[in-house]
N, CA, C and O atoms as CSV, one atom per row, in Angstrom:
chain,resi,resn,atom,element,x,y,z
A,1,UNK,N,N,14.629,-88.947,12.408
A,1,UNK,CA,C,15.242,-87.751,11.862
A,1,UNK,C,C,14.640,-87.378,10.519
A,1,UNK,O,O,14.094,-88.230,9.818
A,2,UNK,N,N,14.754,-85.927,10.112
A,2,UNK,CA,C,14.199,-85.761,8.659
A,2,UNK,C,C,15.263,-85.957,7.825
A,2,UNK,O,O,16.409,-85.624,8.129
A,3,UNK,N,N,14.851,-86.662,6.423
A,3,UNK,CA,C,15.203,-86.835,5.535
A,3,UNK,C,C,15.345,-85.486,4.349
A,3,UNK,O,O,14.479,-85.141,3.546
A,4,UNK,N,N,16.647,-84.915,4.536
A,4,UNK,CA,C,17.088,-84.269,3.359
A,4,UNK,C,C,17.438,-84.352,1.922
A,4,UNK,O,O,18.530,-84.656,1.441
A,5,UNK,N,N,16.165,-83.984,1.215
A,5,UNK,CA,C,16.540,-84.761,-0.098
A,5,UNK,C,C,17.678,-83.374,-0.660
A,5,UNK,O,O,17.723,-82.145,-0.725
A,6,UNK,N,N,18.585,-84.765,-1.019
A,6,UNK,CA,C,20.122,-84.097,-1.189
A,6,UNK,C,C,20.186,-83.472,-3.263
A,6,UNK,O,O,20.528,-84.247,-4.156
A,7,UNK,N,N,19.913,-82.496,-3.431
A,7,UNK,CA,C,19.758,-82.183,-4.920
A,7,UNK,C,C,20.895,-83.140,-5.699
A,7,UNK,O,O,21.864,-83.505,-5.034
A,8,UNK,N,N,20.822,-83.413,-6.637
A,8,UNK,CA,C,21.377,-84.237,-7.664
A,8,UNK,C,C,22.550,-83.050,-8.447
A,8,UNK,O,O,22.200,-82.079,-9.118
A,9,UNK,N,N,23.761,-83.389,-8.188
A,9,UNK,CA,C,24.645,-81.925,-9.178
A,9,UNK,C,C,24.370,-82.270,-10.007
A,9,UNK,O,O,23.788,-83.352,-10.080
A,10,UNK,N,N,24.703,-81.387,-11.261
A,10,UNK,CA,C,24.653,-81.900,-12.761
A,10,UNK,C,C,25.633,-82.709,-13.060
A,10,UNK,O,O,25.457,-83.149,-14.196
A,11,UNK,N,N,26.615,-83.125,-12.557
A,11,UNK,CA,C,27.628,-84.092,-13.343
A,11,UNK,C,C,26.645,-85.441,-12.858
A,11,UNK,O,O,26.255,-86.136,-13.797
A,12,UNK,N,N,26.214,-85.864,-11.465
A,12,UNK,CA,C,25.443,-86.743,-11.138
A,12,UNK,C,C,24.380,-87.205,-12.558
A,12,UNK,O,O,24.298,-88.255,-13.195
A,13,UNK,N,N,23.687,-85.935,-12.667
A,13,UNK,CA,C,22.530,-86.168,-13.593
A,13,UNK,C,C,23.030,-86.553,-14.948
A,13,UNK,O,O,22.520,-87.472,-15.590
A,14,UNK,N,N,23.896,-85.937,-15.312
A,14,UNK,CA,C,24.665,-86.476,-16.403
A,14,UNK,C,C,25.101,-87.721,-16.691
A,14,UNK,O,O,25.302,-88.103,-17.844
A,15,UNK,N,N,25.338,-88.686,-15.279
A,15,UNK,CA,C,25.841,-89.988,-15.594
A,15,UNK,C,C,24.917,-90.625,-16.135
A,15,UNK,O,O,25.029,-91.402,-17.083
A,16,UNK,N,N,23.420,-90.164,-15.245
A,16,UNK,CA,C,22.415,-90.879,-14.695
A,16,UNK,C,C,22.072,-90.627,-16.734
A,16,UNK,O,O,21.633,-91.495,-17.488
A,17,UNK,N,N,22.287,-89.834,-16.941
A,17,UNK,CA,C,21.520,-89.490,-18.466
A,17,UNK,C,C,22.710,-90.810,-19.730
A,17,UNK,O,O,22.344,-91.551,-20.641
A,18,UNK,N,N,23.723,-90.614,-19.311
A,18,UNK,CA,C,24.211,-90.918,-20.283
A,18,UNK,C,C,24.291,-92.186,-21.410
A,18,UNK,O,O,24.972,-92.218,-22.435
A,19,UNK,N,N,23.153,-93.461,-20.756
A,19,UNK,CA,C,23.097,-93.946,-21.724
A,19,UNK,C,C,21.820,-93.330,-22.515
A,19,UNK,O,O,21.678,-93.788,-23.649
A,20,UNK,N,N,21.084,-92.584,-22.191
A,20,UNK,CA,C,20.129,-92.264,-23.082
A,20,UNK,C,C,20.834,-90.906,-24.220
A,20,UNK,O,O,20.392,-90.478,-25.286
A,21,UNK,N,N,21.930,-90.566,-23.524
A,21,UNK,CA,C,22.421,-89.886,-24.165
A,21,UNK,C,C,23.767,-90.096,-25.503
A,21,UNK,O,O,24.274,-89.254,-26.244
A,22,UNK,N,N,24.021,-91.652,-25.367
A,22,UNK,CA,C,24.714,-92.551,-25.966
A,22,UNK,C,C,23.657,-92.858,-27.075
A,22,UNK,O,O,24.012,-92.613,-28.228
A,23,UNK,N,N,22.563,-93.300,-26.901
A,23,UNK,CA,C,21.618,-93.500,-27.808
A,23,UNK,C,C,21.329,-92.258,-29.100
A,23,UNK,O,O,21.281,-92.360,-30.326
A,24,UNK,N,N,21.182,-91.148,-28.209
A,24,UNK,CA,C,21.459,-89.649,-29.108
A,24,UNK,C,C,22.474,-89.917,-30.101
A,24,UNK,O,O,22.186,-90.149,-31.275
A,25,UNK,N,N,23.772,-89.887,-29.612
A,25,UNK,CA,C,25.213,-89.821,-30.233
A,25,UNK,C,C,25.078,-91.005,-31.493
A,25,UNK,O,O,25.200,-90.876,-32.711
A,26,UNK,N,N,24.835,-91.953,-30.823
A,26,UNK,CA,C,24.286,-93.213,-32.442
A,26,UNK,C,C,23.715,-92.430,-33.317
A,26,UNK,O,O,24.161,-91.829,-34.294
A,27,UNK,N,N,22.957,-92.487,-32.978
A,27,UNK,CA,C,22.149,-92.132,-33.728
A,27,UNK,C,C,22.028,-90.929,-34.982
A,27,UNK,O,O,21.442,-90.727,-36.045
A,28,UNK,N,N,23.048,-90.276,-34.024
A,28,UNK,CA,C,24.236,-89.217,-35.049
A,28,UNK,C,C,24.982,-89.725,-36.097
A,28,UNK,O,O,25.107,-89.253,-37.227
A,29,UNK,N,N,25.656,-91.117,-35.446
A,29,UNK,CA,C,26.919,-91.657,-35.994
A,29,UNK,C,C,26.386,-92.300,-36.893
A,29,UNK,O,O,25.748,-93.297,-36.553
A,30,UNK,N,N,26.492,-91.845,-38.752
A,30,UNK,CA,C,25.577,-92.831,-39.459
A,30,UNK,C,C,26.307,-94.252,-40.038
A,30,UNK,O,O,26.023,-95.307,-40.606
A,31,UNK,N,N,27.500,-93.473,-39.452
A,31,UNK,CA,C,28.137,-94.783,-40.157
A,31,UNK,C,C,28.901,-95.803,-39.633
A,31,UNK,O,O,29.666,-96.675,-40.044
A,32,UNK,N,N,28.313,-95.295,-38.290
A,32,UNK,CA,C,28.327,-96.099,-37.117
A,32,UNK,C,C,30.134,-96.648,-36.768
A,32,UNK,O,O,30.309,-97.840,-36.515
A,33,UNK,N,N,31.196,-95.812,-36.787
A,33,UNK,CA,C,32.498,-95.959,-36.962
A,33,UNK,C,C,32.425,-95.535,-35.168
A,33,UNK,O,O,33.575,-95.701,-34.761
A,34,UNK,N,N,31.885,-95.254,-34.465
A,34,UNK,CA,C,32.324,-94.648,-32.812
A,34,UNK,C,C,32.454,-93.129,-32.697
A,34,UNK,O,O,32.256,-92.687,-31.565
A,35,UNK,N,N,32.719,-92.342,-33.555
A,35,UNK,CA,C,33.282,-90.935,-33.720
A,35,UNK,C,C,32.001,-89.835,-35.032
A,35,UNK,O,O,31.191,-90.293,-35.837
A,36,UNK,N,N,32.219,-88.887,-34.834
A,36,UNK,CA,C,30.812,-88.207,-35.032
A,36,UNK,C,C,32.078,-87.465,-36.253
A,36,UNK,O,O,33.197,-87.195,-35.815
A,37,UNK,N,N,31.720,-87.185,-37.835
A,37,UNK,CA,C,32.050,-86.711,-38.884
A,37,UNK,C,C,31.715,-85.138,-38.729
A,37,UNK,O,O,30.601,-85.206,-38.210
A,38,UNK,N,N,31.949,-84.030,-38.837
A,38,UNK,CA,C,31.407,-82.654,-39.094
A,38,UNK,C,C,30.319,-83.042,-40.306
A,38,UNK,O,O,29.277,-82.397,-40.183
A,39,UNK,N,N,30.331,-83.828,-41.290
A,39,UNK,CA,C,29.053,-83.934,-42.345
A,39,UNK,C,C,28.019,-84.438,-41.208
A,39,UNK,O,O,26.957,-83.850,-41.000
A,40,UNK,N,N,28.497,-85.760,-40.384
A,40,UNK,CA,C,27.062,-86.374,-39.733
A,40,UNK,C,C,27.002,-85.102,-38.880
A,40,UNK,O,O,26.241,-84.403,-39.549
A,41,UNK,N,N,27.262,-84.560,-38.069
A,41,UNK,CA,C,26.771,-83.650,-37.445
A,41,UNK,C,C,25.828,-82.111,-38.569
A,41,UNK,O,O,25.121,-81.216,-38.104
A,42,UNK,N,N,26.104,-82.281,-39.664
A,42,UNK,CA,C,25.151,-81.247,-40.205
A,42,UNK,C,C,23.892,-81.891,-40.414
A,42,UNK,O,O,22.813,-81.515,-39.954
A,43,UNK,N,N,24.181,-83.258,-41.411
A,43,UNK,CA,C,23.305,-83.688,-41.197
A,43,UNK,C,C,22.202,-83.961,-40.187
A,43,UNK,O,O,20.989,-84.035,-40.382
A,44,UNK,N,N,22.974,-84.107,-38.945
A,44,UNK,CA,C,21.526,-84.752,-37.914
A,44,UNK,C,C,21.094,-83.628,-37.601
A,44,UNK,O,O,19.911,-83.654,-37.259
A,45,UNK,N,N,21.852,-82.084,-37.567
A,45,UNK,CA,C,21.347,-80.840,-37.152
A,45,UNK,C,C,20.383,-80.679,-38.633
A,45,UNK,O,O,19.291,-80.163,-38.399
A,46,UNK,N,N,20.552,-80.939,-39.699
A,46,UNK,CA,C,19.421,-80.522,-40.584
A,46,UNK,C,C,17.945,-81.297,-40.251
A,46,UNK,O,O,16.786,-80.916,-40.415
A,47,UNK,N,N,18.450,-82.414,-39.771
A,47,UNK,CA,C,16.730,-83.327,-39.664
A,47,UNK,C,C,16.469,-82.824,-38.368
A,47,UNK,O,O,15.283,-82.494,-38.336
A,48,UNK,N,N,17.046,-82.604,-37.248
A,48,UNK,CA,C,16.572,-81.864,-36.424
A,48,UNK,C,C,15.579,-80.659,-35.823
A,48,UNK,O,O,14.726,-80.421,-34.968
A,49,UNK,N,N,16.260,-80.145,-36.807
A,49,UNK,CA,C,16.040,-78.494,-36.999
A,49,UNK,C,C,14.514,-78.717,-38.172
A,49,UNK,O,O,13.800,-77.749,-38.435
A,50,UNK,N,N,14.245,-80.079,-38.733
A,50,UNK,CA,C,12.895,-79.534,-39.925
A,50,UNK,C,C,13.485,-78.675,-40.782
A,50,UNK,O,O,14.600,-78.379,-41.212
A,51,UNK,N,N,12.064,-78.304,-40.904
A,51,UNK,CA,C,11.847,-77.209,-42.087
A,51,UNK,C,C,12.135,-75.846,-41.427
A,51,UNK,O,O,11.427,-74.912,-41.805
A,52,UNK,N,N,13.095,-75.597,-40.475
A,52,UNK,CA,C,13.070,-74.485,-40.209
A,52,UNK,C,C,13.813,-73.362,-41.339
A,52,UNK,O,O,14.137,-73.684,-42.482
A,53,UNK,N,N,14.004,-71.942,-40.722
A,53,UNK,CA,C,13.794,-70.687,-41.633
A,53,UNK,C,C,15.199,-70.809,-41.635
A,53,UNK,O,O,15.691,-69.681,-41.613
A,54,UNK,N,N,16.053,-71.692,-41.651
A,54,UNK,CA,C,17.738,-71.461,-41.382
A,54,UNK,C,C,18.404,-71.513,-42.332
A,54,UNK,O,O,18.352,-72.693,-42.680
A,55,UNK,N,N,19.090,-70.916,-43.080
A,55,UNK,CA,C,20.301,-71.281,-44.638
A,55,UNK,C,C,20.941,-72.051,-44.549
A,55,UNK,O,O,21.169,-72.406,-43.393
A,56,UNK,N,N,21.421,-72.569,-45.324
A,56,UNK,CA,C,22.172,-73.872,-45.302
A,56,UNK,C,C,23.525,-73.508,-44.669
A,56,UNK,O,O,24.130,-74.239,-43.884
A,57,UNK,N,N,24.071,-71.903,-45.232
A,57,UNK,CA,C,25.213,-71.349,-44.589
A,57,UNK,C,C,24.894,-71.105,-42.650
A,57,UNK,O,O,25.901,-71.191,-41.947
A,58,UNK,N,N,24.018,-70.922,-42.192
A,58,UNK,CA,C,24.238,-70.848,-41.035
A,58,UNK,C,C,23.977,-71.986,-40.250
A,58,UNK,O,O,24.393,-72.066,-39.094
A,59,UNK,N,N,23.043,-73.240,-41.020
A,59,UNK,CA,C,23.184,-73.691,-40.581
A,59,UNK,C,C,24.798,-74.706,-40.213
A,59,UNK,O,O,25.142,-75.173,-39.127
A,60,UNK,N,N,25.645,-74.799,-41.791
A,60,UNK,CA,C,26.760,-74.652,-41.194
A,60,UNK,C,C,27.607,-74.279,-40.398
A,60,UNK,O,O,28.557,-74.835,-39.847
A,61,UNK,N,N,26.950,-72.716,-40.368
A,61,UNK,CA,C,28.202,-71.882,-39.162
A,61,UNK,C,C,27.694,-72.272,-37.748
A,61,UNK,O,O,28.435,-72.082,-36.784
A,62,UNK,N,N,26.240,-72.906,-37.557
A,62,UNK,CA,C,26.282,-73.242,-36.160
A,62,UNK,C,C,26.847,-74.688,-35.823
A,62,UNK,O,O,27.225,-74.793,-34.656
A,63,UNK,N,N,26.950,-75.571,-36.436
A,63,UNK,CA,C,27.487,-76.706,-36.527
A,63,UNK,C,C,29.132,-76.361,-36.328
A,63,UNK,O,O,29.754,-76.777,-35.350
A,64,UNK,N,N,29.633,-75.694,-37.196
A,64,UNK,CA,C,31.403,-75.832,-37.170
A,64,UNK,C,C,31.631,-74.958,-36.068
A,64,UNK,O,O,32.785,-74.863,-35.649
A,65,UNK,N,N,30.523,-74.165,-35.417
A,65,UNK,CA,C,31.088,-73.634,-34.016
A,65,UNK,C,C,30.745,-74.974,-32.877
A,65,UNK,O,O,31.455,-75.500,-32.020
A,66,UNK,N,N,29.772,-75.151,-33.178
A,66,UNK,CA,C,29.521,-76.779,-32.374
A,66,UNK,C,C,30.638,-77.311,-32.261
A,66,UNK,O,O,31.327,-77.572,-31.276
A,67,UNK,N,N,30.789,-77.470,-33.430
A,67,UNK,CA,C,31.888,-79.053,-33.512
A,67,UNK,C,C,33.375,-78.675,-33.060
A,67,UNK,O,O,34.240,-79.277,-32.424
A,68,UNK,N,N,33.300,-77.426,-33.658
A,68,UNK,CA,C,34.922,-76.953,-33.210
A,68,UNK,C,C,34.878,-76.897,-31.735
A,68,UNK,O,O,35.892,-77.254,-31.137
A,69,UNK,N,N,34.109,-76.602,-31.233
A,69,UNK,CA,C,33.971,-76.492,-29.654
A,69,UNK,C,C,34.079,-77.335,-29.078
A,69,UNK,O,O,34.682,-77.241,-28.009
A,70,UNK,N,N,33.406,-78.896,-29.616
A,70,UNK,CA,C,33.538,-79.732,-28.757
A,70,UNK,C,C,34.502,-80.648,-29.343
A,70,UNK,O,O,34.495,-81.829,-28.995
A,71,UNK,N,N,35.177,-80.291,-30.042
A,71,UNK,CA,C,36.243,-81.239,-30.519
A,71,UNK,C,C,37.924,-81.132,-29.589
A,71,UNK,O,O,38.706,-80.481,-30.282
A,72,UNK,N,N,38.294,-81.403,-28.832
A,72,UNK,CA,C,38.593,-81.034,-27.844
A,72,UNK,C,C,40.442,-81.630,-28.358
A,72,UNK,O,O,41.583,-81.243,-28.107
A,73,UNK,N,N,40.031,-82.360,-28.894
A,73,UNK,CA,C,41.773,-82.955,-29.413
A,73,UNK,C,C,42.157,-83.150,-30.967
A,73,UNK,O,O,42.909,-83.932,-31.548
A,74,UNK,N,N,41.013,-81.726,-31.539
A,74,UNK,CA,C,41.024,-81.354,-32.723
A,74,UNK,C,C,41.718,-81.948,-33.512
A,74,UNK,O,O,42.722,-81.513,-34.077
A,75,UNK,N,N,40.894,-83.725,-33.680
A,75,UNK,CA,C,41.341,-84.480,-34.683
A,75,UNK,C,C,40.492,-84.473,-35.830
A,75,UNK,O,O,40.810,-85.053,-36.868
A,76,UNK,N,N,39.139,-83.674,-35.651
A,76,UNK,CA,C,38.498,-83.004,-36.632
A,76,UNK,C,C,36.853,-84.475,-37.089
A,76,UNK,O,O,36.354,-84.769,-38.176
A,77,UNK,N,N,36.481,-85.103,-35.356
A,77,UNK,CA,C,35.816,-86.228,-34.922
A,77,UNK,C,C,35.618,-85.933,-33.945
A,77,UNK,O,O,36.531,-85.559,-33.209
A,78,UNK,N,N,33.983,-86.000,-33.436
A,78,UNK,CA,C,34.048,-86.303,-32.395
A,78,UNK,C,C,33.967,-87.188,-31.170
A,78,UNK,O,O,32.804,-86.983,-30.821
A,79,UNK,N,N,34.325,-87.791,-30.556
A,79,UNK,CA,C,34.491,-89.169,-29.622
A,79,UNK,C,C,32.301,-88.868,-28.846
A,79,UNK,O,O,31.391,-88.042,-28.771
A,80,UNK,N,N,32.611,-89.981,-28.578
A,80,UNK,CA,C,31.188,-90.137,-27.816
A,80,UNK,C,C,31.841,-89.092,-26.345
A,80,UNK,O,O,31.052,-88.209,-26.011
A,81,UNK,N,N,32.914,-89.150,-25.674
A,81,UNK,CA,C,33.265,-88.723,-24.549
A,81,UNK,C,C,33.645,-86.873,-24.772
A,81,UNK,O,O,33.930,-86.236,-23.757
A,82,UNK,N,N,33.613,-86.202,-26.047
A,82,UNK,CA,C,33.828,-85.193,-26.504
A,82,UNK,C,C,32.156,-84.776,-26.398
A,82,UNK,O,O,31.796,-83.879,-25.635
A,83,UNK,N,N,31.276,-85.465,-27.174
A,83,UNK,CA,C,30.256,-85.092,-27.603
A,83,UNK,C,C,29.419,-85.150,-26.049
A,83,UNK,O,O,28.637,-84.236,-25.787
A,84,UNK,N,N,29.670,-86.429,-24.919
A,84,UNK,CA,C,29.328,-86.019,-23.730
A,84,UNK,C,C,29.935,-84.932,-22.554
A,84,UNK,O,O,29.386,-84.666,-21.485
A,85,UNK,N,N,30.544,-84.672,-22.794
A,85,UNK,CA,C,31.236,-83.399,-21.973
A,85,UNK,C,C,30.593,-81.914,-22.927
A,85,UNK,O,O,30.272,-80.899,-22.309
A,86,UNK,N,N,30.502,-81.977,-24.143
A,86,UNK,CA,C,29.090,-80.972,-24.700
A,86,UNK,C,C,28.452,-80.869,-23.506
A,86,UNK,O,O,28.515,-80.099,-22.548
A,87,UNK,N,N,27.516,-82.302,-23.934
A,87,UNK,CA,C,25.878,-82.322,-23.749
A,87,UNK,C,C,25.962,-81.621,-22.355
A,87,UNK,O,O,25.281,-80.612,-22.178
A,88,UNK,N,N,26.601,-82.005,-21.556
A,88,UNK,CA,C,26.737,-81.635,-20.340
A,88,UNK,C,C,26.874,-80.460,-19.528
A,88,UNK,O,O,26.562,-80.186,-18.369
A,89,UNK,N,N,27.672,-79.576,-20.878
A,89,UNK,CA,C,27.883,-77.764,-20.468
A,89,UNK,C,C,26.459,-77.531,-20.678
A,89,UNK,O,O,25.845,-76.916,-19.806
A,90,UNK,N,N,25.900,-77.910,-21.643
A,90,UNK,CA,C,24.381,-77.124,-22.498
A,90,UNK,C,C,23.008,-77.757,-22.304
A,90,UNK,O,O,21.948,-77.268,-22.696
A,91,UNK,N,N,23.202,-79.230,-21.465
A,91,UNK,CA,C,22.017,-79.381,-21.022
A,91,UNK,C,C,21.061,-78.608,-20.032
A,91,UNK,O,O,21.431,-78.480,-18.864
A,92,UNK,N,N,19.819,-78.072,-20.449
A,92,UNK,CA,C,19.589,-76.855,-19.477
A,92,UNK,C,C,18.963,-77.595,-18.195
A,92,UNK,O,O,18.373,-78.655,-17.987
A,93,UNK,N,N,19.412,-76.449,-17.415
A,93,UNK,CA,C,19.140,-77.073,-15.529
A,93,UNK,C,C,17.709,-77.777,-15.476
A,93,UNK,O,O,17.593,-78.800,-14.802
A,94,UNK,N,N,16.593,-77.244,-16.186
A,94,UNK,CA,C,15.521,-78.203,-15.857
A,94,UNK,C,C,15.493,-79.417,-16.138
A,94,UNK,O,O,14.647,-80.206,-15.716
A,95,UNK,N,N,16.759,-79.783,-17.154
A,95,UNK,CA,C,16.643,-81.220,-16.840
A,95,UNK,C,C,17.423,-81.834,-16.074
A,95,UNK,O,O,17.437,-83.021,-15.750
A,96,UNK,N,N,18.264,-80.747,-15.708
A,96,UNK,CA,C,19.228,-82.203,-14.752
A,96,UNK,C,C,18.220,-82.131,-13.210
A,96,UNK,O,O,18.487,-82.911,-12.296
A,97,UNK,N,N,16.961,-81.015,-13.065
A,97,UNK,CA,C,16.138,-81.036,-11.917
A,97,UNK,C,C,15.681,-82.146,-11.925
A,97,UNK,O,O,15.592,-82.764,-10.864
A,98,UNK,N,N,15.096,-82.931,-13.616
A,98,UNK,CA,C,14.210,-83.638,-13.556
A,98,UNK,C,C,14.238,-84.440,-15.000
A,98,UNK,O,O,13.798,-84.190,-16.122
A,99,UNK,N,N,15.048,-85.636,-14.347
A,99,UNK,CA,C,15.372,-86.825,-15.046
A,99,UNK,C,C,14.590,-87.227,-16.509
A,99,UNK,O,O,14.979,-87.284,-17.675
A,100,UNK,N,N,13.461,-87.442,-15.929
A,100,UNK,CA,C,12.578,-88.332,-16.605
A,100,UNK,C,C,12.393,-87.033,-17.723
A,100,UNK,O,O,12.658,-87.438,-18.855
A,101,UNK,N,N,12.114,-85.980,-17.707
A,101,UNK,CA,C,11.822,-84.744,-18.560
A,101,UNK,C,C,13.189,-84.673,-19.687
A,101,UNK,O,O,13.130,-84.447,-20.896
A,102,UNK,N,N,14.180,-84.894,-19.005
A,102,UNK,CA,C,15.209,-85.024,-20.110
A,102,UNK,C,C,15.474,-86.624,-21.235
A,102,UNK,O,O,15.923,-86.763,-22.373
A,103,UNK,N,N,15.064,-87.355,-20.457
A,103,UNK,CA,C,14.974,-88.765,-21.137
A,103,UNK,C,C,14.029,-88.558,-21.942
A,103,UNK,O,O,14.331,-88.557,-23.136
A,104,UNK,N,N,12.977,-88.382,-21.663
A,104,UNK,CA,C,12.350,-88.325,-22.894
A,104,UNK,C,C,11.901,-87.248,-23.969
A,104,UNK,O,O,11.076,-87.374,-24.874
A,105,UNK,N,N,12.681,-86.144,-23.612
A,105,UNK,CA,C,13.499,-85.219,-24.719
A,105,UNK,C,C,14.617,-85.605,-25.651
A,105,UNK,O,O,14.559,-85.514,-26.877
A,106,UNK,N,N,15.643,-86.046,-24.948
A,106,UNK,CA,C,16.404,-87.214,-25.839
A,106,UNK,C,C,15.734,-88.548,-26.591
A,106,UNK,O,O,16.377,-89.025,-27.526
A,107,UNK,N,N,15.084,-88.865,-26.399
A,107,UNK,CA,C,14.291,-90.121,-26.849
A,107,UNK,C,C,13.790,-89.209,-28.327
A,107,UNK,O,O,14.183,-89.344,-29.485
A,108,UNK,N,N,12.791,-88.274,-27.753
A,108,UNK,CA,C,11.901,-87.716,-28.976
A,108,UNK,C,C,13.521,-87.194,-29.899
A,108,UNK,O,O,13.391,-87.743,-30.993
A,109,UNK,N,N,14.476,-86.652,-29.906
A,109,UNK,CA,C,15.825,-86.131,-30.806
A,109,UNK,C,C,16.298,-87.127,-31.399
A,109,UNK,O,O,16.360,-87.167,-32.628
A,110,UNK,N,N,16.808,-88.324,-30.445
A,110,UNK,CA,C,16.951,-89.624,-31.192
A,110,UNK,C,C,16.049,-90.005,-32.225
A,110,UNK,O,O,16.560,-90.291,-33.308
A,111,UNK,N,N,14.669,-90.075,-32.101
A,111,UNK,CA,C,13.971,-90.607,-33.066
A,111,UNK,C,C,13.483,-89.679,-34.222
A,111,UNK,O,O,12.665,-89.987,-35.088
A,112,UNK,N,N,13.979,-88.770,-34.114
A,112,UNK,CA,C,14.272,-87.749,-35.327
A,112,UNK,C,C,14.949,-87.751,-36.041
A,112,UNK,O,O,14.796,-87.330,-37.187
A,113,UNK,N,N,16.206,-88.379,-35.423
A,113,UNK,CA,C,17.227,-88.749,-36.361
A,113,UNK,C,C,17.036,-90.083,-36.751
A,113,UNK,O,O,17.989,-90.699,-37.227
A,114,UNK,N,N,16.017,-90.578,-36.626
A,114,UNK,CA,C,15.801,-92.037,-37.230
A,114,UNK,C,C,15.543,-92.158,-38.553
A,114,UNK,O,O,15.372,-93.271,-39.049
């Protein structure tokens, strides 16, 4: 019989991602407490982002829409399980097509924030 290769949904790909995507979230967390600060999150969005053309004010305002968004039990932190249910709305479809392309997109973000 032929073999139907059965597409991968994105929640699938998401599992399949998530310790590389745990590695991300550390790597956020500087102070390594389990839960992501609105400061660590500007921060890792400033080393992220470089030298880009962004103000410090927007780059705030994209962060506190971030964070407010994914803060889901607006204790004003975000849980590794907050910050993965993010990654997951906004990871774009070519990677959940293709695994290995997103791993080591996360890999290169992680080590930015190194």
């Amino acid at each position: 019989g032929k073999k139907k290769k059965t597409k991968m949904s994105r929640k699938e790909a998401m599992e399949k991602l998530k310790p590389s995507i745990k590695k991300y979230f550390d790597a956020y967390d500087t102070n390594s407490d389990g839960t992501l600060s609105y400061s660590e999150v500007v921060e890792a969005t400033k080393k992220l982002l470089g030298n880009c053309e962004l103000t410090e004010s927007q780059i705030s305002k994209y962060c506190k829409t971030m964070f407010e968004g994914s803060d889901t039990n607006k204790d004003d932190k975000l849980s590794f399980d907050e910050f993965f249910l993010d990654m997951s709305k906004t990871v774009p479809e070519e990677f959940v097509k293709d695994l290995k392309k997103a791993e080591s997109y996360l890999a290169q973000l992680t080590d930015k924030l190194k």
